[in-house]
Biotite code that builds the C-alpha atoms (Angstrom):
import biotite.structure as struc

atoms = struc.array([
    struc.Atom([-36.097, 3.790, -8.045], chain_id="A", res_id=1, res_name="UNK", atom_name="CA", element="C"),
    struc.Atom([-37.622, 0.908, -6.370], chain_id="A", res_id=2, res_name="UNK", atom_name="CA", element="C"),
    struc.Atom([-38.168, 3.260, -2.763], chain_id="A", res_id=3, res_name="UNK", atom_name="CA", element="C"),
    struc.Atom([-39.734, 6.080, -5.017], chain_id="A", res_id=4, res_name="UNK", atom_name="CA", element="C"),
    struc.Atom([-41.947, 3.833, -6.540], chain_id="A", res_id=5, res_name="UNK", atom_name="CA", element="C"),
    struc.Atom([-43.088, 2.837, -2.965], chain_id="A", res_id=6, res_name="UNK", atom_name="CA", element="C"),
    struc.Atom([-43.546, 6.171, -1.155], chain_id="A", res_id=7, res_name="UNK", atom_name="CA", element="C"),
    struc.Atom([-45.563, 7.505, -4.420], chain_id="A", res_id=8, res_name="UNK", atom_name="CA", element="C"),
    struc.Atom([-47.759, 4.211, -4.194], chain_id="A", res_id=9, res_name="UNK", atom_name="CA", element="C"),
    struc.Atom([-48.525, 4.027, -0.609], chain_id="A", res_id=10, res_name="UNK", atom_name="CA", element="C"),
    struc.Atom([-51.333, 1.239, -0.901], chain_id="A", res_id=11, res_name="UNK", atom_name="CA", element="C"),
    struc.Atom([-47.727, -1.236, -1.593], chain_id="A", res_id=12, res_name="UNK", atom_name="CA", element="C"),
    struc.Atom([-45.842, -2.562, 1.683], chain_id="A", res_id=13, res_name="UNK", atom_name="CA", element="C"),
    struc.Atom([-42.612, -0.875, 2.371], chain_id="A", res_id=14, res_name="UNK", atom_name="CA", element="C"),
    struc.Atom([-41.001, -4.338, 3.287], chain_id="A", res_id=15, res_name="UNK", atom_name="CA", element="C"),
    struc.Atom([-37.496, -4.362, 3.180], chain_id="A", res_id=16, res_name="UNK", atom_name="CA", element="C"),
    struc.Atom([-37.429, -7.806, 1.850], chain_id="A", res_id=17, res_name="UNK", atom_name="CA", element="C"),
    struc.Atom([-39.913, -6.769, -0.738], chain_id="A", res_id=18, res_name="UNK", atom_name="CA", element="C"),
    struc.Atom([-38.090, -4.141, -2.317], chain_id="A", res_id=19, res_name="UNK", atom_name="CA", element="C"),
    struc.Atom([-35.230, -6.043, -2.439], chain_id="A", res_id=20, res_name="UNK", atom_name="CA", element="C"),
    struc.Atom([-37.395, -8.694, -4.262], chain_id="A", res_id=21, res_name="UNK", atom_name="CA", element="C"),
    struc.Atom([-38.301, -5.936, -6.300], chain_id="A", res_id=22, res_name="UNK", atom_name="CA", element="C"),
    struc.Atom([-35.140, -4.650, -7.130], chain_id="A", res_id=23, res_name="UNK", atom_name="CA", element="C"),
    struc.Atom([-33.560, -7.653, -8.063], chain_id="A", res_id=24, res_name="UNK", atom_name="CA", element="C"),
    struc.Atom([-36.274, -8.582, -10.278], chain_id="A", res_id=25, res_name="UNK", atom_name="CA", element="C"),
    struc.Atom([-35.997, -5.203, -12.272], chain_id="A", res_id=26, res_name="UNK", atom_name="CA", element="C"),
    struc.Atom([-32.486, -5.677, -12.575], chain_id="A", res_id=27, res_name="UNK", atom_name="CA", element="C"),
    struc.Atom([-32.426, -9.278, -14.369], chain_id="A", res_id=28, res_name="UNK", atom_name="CA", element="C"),
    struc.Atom([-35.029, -7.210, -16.721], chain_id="A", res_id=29, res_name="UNK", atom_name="CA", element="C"),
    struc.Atom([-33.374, -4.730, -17.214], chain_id="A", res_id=30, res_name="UNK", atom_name="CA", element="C"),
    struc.Atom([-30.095, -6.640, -18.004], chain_id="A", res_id=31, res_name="UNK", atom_name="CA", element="C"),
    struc.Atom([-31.622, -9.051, -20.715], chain_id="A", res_id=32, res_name="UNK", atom_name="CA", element="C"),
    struc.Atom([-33.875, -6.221, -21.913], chain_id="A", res_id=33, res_name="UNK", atom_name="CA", element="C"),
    struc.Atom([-30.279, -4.036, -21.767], chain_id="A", res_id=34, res_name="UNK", atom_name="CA", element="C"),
    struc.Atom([-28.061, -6.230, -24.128], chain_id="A", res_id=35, res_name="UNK", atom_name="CA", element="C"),
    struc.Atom([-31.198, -7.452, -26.648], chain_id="A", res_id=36, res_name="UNK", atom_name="CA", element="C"),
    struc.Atom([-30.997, -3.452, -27.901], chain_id="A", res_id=37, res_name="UNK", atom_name="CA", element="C"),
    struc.Atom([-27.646, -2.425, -26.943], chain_id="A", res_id=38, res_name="UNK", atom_name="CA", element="C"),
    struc.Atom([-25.333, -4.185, -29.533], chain_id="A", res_id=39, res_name="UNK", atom_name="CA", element="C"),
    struc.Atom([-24.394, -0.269, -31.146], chain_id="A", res_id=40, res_name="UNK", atom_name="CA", element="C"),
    struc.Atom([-22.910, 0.891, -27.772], chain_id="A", res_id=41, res_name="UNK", atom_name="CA", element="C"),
    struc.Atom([-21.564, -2.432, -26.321], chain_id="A", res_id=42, res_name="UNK", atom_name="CA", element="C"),
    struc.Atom([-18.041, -1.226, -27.056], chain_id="A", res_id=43, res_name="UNK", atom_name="CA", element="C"),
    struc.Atom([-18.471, 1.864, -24.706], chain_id="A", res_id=44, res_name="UNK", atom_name="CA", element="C"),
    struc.Atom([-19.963, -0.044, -22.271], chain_id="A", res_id=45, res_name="UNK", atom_name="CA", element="C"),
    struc.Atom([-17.088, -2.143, -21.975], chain_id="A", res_id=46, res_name="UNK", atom_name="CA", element="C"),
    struc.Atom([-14.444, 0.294, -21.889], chain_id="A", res_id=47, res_name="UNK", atom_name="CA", element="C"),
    struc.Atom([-13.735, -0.408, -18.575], chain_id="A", res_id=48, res_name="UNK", atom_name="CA", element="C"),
    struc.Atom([-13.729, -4.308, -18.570], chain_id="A", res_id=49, res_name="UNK", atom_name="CA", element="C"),
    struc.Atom([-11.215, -3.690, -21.589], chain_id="A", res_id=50, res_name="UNK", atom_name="CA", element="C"),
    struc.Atom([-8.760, -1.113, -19.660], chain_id="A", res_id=51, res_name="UNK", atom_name="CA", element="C"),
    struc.Atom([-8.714, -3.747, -16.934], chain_id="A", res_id=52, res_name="UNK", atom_name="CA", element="C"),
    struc.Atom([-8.126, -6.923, -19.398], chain_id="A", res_id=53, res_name="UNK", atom_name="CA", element="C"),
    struc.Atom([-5.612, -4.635, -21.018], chain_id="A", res_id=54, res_name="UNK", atom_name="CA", element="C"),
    struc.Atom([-3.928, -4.019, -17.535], chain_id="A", res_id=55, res_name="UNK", atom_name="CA", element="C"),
    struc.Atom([-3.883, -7.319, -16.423], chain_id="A", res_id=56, res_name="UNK", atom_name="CA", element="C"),
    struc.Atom([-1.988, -8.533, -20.285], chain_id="A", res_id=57, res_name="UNK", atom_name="CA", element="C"),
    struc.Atom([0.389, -5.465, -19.431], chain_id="A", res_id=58, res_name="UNK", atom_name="CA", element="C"),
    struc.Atom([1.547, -6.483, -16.155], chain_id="A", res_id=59, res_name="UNK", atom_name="CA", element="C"),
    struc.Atom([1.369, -10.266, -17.041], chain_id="A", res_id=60, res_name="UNK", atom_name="CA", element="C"),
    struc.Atom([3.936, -9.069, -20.312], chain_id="A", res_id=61, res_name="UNK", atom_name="CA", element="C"),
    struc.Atom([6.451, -7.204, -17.668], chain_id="A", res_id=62, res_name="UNK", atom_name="CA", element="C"),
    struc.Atom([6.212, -9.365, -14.495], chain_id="A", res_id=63, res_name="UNK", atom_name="CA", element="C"),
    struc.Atom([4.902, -13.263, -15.760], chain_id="A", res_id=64, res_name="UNK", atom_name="CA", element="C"),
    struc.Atom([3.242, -15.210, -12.626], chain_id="A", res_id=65, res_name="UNK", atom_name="CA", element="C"),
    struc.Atom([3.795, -11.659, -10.956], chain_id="A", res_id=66, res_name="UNK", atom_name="CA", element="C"),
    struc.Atom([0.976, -12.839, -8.109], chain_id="A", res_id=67, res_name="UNK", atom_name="CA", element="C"),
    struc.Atom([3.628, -16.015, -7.481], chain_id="A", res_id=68, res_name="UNK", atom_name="CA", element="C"),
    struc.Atom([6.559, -13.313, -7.563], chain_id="A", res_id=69, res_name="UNK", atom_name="CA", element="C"),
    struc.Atom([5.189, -10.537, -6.013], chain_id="A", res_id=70, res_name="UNK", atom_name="CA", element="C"),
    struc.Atom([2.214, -11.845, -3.910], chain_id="A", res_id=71, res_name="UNK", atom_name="CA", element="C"),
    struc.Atom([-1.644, -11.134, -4.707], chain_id="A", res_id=72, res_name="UNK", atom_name="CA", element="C"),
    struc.Atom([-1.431, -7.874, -2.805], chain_id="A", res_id=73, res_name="UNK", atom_name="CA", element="C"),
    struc.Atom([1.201, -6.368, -4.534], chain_id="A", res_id=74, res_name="UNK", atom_name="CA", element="C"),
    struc.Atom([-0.319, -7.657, -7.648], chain_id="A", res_id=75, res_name="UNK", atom_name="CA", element="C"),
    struc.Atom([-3.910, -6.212, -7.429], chain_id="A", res_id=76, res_name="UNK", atom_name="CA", element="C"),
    struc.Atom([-2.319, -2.705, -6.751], chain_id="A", res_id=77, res_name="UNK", atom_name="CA", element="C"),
    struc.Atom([-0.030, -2.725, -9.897], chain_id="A", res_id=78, res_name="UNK", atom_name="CA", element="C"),
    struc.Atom([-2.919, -3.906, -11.950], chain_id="A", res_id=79, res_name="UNK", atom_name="CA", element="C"),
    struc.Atom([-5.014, -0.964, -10.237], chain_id="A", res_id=80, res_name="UNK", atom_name="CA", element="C"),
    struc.Atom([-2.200, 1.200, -10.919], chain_id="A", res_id=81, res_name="UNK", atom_name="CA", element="C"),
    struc.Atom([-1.936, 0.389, -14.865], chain_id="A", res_id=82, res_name="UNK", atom_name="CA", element="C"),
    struc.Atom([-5.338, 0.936, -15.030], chain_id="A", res_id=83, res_name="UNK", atom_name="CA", element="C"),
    struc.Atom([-5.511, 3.790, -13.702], chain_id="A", res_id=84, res_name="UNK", atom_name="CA", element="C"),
    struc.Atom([-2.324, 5.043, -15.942], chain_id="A", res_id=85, res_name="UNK", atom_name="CA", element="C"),
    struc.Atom([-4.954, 3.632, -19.053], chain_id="A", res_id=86, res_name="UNK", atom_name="CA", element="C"),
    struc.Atom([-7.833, 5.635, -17.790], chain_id="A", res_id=87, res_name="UNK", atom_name="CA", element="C"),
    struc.Atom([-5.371, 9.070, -17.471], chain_id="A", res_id=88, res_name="UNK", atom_name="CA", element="C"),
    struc.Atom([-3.950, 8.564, -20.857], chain_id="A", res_id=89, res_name="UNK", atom_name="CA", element="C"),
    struc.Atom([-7.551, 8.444, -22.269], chain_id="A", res_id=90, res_name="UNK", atom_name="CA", element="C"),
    struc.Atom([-9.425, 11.390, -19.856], chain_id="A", res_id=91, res_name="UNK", atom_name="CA", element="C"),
    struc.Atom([-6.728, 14.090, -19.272], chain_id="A", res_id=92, res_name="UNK", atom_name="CA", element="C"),
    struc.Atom([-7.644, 16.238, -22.407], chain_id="A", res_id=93, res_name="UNK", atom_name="CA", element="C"),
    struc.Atom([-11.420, 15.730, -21.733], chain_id="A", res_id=94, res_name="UNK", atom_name="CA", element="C"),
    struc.Atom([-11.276, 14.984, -17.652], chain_id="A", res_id=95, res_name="UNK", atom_name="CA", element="C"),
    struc.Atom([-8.072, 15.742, -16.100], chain_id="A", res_id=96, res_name="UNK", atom_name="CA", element="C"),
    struc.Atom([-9.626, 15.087, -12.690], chain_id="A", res_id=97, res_name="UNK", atom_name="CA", element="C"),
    struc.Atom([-11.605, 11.881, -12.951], chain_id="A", res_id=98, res_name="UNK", atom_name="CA", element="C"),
    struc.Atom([-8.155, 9.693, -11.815], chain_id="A", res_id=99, res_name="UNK", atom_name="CA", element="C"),
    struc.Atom([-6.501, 11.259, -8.620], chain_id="A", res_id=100, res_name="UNK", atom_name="CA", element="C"),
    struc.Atom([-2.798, 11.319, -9.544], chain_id="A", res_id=101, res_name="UNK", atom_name="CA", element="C"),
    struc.Atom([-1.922, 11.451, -5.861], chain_id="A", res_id=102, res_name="UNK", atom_name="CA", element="C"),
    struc.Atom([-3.450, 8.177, -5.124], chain_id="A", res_id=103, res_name="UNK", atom_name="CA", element="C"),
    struc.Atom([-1.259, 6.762, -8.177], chain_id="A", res_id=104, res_name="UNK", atom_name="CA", element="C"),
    struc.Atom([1.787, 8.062, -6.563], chain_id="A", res_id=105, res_name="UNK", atom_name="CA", element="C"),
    struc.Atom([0.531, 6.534, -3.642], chain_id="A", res_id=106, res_name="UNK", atom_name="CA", element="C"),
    struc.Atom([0.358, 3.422, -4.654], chain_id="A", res_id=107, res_name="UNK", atom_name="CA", element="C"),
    struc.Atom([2.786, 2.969, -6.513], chain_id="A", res_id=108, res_name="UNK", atom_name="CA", element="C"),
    struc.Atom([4.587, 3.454, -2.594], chain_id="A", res_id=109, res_name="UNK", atom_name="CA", element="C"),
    struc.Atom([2.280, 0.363, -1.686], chain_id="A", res_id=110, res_name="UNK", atom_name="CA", element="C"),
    struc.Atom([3.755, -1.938, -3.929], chain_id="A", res_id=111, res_name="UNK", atom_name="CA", element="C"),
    struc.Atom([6.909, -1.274, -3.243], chain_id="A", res_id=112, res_name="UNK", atom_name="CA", element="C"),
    struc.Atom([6.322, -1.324, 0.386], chain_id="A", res_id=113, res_name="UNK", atom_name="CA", element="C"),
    struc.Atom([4.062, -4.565, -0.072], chain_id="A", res_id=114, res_name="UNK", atom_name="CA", element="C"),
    struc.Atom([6.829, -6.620, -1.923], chain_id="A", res_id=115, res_name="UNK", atom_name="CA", element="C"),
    struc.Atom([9.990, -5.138, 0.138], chain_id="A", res_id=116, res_name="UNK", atom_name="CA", element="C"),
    struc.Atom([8.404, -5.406, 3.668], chain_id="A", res_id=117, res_name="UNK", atom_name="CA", element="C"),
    struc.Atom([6.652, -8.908, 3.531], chain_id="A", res_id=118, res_name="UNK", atom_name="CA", element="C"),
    struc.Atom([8.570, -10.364, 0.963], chain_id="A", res_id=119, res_name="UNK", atom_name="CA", element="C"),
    struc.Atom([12.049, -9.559, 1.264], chain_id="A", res_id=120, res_name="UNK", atom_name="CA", element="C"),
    struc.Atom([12.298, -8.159, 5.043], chain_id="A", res_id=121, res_name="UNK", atom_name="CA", element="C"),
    struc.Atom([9.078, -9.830, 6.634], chain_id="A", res_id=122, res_name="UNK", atom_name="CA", element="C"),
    struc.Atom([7.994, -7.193, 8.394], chain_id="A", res_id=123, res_name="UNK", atom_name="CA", element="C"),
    struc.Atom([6.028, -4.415, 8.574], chain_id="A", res_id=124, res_name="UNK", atom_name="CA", element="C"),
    struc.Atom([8.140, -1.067, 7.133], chain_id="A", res_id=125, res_name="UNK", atom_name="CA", element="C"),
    struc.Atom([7.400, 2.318, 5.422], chain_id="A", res_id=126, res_name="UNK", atom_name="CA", element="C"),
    struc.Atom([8.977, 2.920, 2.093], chain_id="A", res_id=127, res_name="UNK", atom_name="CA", element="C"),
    struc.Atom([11.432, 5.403, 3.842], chain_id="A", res_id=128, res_name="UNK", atom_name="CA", element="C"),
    struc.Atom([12.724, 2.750, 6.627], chain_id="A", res_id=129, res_name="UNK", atom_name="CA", element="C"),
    struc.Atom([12.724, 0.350, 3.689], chain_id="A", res_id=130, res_name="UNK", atom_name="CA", element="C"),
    struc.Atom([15.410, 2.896, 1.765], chain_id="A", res_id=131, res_name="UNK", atom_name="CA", element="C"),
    struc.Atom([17.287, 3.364, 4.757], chain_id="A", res_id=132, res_name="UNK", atom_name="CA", element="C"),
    struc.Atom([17.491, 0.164, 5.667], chain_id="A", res_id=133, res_name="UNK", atom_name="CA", element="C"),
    struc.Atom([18.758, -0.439, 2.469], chain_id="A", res_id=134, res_name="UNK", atom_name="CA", element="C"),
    struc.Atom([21.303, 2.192, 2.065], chain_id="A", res_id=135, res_name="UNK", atom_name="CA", element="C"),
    struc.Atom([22.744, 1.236, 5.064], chain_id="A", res_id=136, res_name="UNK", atom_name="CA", element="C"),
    struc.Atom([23.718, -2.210, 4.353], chain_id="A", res_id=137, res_name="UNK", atom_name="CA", element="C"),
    struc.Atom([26.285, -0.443, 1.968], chain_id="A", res_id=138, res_name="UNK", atom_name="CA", element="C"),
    struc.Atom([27.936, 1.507, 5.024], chain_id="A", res_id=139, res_name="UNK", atom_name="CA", element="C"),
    struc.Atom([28.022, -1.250, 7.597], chain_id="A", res_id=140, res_name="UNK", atom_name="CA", element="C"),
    struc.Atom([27.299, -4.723, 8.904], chain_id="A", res_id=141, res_name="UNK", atom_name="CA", element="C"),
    struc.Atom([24.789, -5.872, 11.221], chain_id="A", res_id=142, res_name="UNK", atom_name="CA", element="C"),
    struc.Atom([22.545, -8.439, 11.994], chain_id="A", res_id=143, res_name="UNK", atom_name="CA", element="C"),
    struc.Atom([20.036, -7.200, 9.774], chain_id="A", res_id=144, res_name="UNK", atom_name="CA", element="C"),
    struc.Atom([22.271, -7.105, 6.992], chain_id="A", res_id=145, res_name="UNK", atom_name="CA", element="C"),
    struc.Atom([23.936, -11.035, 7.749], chain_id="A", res_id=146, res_name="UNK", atom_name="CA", element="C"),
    struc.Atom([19.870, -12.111, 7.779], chain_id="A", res_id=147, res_name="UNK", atom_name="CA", element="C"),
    struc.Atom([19.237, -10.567, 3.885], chain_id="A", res_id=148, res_name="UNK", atom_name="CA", element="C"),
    struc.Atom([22.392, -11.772, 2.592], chain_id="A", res_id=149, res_name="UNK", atom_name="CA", element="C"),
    struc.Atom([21.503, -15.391, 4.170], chain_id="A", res_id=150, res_name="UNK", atom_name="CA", element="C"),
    struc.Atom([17.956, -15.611, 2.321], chain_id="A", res_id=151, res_name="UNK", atom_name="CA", element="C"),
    struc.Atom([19.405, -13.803, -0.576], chain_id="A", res_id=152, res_name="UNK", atom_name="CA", element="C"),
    struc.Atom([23.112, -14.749, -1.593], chain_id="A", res_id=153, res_name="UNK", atom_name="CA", element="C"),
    struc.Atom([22.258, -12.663, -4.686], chain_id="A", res_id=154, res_name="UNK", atom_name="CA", element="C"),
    struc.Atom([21.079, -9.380, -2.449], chain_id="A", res_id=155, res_name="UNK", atom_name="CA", element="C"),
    struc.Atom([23.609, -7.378, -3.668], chain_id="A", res_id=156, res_name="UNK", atom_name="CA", element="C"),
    struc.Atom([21.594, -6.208, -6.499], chain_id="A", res_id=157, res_name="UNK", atom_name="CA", element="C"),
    struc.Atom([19.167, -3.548, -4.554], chain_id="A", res_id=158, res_name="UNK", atom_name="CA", element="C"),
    struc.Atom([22.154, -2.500, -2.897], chain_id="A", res_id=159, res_name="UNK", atom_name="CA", element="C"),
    struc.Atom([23.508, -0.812, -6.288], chain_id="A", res_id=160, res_name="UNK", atom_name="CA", element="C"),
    struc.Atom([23.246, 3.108, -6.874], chain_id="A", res_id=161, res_name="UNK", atom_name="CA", element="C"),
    struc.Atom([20.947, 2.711, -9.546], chain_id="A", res_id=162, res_name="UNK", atom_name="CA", element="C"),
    struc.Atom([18.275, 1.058, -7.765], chain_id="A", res_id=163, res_name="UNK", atom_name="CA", element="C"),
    struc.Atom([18.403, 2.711, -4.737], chain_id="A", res_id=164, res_name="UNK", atom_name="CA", element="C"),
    struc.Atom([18.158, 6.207, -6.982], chain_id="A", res_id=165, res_name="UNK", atom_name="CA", element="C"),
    struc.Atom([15.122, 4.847, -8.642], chain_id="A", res_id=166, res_name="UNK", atom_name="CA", element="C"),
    struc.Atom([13.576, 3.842, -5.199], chain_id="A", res_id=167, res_name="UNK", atom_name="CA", element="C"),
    struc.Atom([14.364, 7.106, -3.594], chain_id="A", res_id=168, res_name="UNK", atom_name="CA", element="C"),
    struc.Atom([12.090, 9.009, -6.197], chain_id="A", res_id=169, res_name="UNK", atom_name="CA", element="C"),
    struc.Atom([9.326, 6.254, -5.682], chain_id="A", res_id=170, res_name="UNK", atom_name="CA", element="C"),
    struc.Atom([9.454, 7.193, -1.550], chain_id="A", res_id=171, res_name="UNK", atom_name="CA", element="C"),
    struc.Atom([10.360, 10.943, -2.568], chain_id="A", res_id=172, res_name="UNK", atom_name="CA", element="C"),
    struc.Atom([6.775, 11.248, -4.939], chain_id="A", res_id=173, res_name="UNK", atom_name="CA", element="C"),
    struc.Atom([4.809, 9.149, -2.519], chain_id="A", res_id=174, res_name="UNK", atom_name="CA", element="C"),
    struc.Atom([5.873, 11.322, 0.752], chain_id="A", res_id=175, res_name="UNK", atom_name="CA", element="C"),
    struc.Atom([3.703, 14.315, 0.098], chain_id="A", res_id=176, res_name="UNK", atom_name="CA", element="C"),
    struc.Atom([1.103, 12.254, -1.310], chain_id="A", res_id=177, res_name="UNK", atom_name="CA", element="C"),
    struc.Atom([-0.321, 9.815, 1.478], chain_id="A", res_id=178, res_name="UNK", atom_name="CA", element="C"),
    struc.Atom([-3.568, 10.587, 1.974], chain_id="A", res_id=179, res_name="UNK", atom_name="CA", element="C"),
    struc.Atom([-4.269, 11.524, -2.048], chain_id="A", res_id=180, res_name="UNK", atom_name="CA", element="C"),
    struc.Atom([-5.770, 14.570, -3.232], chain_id="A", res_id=181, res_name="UNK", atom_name="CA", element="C"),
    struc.Atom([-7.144, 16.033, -6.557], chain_id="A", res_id=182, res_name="UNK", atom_name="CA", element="C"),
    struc.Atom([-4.938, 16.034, -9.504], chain_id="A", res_id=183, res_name="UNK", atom_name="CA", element="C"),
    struc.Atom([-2.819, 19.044, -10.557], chain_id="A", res_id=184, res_name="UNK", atom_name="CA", element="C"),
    struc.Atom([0.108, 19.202, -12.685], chain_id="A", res_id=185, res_name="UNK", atom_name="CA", element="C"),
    struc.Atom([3.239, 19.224, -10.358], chain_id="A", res_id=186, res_name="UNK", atom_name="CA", element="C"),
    struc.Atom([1.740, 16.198, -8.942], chain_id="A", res_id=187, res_name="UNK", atom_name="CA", element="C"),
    struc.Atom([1.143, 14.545, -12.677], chain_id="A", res_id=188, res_name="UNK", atom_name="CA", element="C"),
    struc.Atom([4.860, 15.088, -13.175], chain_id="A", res_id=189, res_name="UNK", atom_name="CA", element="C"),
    struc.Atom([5.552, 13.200, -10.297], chain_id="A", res_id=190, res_name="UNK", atom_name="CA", element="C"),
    struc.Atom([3.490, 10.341, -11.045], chain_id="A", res_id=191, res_name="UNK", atom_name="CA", element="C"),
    struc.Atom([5.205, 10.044, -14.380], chain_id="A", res_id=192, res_name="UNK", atom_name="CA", element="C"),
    struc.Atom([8.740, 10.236, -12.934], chain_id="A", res_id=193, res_name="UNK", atom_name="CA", element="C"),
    struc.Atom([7.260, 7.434, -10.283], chain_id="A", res_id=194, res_name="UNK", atom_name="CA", element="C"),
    struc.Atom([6.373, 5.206, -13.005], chain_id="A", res_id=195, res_name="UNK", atom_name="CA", element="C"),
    struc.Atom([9.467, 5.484, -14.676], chain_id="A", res_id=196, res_name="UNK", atom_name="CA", element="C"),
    struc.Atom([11.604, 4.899, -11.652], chain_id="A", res_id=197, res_name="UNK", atom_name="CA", element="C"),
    struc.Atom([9.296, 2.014, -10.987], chain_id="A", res_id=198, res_name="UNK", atom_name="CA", element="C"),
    struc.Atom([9.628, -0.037, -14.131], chain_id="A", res_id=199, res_name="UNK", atom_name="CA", element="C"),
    struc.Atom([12.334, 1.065, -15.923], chain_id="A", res_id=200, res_name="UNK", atom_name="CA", element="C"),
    struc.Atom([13.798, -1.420, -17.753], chain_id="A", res_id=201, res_name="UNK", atom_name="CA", element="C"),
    struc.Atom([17.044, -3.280, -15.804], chain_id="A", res_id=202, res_name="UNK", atom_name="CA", element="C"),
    struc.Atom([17.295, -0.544, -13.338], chain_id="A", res_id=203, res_name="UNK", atom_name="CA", element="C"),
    struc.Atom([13.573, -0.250, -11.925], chain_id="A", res_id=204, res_name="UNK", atom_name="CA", element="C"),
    struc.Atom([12.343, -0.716, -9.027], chain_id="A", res_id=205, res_name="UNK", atom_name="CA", element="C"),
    struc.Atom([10.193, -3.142, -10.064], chain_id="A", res_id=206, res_name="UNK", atom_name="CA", element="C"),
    struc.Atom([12.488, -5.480, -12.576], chain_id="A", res_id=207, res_name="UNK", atom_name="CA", element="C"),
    struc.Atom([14.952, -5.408, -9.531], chain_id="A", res_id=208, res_name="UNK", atom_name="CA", element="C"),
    struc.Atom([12.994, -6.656, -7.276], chain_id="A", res_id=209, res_name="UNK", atom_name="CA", element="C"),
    struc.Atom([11.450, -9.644, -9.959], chain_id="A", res_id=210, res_name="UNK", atom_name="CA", element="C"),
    struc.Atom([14.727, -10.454, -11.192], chain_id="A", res_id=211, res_name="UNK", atom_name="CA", element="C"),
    struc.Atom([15.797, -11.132, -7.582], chain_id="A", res_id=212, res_name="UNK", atom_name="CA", element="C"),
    struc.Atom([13.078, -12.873, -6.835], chain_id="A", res_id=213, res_name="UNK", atom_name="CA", element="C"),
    struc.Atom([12.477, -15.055, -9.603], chain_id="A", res_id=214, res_name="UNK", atom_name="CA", element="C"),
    struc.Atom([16.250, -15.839, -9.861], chain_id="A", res_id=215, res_name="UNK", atom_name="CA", element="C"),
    struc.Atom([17.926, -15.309, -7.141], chain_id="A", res_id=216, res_name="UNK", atom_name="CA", element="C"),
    struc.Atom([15.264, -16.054, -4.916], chain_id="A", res_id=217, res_name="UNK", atom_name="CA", element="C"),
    struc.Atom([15.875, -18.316, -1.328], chain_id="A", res_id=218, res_name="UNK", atom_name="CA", element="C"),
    struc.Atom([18.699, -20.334, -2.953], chain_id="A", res_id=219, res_name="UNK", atom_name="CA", element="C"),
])
């Protein structure tokens, strides 16, 4: 608005500083102007601030001190991922396509991939190694396995069919969806069947990976 104003008024410097000047002086009007008339439609304006408070009470409920648990990376993309769940839930009669589904599946794989690799295995793995890996401690021993056991006596526990079922459709979902696309509805499916493998309750992914964390930790 600001640049408009300038090229239609030419007698007014172009100055980059000035029309920053000038823009953030319209905005502070704007803003008190914005909220001394606005009190009908506050409530739609902060949908969004809302969805993300809600998000941030959901995962606190599930996971409690889940940036201590999990780490602040793992816990920025599960809050991103419940709100983007929220936002679905409330535009996929009206706008199906405003959330991309296959960058929920997505990262959902980043969270499990952040928390596995530099949390339990310290290093740098996709979410397929990460199942393999994992499978594989239940067919034979190696140095690997002797090094989880040793920071986790209590280990066992993402060894057991159930989790590893629940992680396999996590990696399976989050294969063909990488690099994220629009949203259809194979791929909405999948998200859903993500999510559930993710935090379902005892078995998830997610709870798993807490419980062992929180209470079995490095003991």
């Amino acid at each position: 608005m600001v640049d408009i104003y300038v090229r239609e008024n030419s007698i007014l410097t172009a100055d980059e500083y000035l029309r920053e000047s000038w823009a953030e002086e319209i905005w502070d009007e704007s803003q008190s102007f914005w909220y001394e008339i606005s009190e009908a439609i506050k409530p739609n304006i902060d949908f969004v601030g809302k969805l993300i408070e809600s998000a941030k009470k959901e995962i606190d409920s599930l996971f409690p001190l889940c940036d201590k648990v999990f780490g602040e990376k793992a816990t920025q993309l599960l809050v991103d991922l419940a709100f983007q769940s929220n936002l679905y839930d409330y535009t996929k009669i009206s706008k199906p396509d405003l959330v991309d589904m296959r960058r929920m599946v997505n990262i959902a794989g980043q969270i499990v991939e952040e928390i596995l690799s530099h949390t339990i295995f310290d290093k740098e793995l996709t979410i397929g190694e990460l199942y393999r890996l994992l499978d594989s401690f239940n067919k034979e021993l190696g140095p690997e396995k002797v090094a989880f056991f040793k920071k986790f006596p209590a280990g066992s526990i993402l060894l057991t069919k159930p989790f590893l079922s629940n992680l396999k459709i996590v990696k399976q979902a989050r294969d063909p969806s990488s690099h994220g696309a629009s949203a259809d509805d194979t791929i909405a499916d999948a998200f859903y069947e993500s999510l559930r493998a993710l935090i379902e309750k005892h078995t998830g992914v997610l709870p798993t990976l807490y419980k062992l964390l929180s209470e079995g930790g490095n003991s």
